[in-house]
C-alpha positions in Angstrom: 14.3 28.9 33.0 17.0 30.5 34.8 18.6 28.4 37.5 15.5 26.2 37.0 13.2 28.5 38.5 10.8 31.4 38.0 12.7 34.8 37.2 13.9 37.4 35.0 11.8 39.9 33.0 10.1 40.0 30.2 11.9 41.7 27.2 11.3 45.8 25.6 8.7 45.3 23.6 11.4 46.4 20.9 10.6 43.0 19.6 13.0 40.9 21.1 12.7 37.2 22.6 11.4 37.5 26.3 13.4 36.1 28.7 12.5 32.8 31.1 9.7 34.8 32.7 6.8 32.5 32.6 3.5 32.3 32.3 2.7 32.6 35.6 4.6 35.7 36.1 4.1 37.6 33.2 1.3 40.2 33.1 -1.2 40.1 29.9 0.4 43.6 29.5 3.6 42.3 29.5 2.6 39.8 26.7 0.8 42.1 24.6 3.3 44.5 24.7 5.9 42.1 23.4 5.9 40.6 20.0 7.7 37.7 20.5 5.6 36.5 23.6 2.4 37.5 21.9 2.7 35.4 18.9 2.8 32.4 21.3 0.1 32.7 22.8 -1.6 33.8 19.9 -0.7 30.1 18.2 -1.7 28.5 21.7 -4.5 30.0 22.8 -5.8 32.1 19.7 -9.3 33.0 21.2 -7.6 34.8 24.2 -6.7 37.5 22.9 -8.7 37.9 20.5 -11.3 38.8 23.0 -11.9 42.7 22.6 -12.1 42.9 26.7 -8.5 41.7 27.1 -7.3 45.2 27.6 -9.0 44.9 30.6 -7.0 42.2 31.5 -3.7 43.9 31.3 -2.6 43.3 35.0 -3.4 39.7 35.3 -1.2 36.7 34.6 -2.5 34.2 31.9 -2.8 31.5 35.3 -4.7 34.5 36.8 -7.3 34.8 33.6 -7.7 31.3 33.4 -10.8 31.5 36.2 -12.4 34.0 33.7 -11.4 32.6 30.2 -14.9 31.0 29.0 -12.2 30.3 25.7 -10.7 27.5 27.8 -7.3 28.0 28.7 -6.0 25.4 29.8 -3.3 23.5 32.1 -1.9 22.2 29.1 -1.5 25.1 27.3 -0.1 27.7 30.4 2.4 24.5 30.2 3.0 25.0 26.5 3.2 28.3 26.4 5.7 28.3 29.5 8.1 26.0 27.3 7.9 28.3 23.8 8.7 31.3 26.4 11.7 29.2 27.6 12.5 28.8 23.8 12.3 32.3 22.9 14.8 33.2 25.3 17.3 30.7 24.1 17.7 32.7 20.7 
């Protein structure tokens, strides 16, 4: 991540790696709306988004839906994820 902390945006959804956002900053929206980022937390947390509801879910952060995710998303995995973002933006 940027300077070591939490910052930046997320990228267009033209396809393109996002940036260091994290987890805990990006927006579902933001996620779903960006390839890149979406396929990780596809492979991390598959039942997530498979969920038909998760439209409604568009404004919250993935730490955010954690309260409400009966599919179990978990410490581990907002960690995980947080490290493949920091990955993507490395390309």
């Amino acid at each position: 991540m940027a300077g070591g902390g939490v910052g930046g945006a997320l990228a267009a959804p033209s396809g393109d790696a996002p940036s260091a956002k994290a987890f805990s900053t990006s927006t579902i929206g933001e996620i779903l709306d960006n390839p890149a980022a979406k396929a990780v937390v596809d492979r991390r947390l598959p039942k997530v988004f498979a969920n038909p509801q998760i439209k409604m879910a568009r404004p919250l952060t993935l730490k955010a839906l954690q309260r409400f995710a009966k599919d179990g998303v978990s410490d581990a995995a907002l960690v995980a994820i947080d490290k493949d973002f920091a990955a993507l933006a490395k390309k």
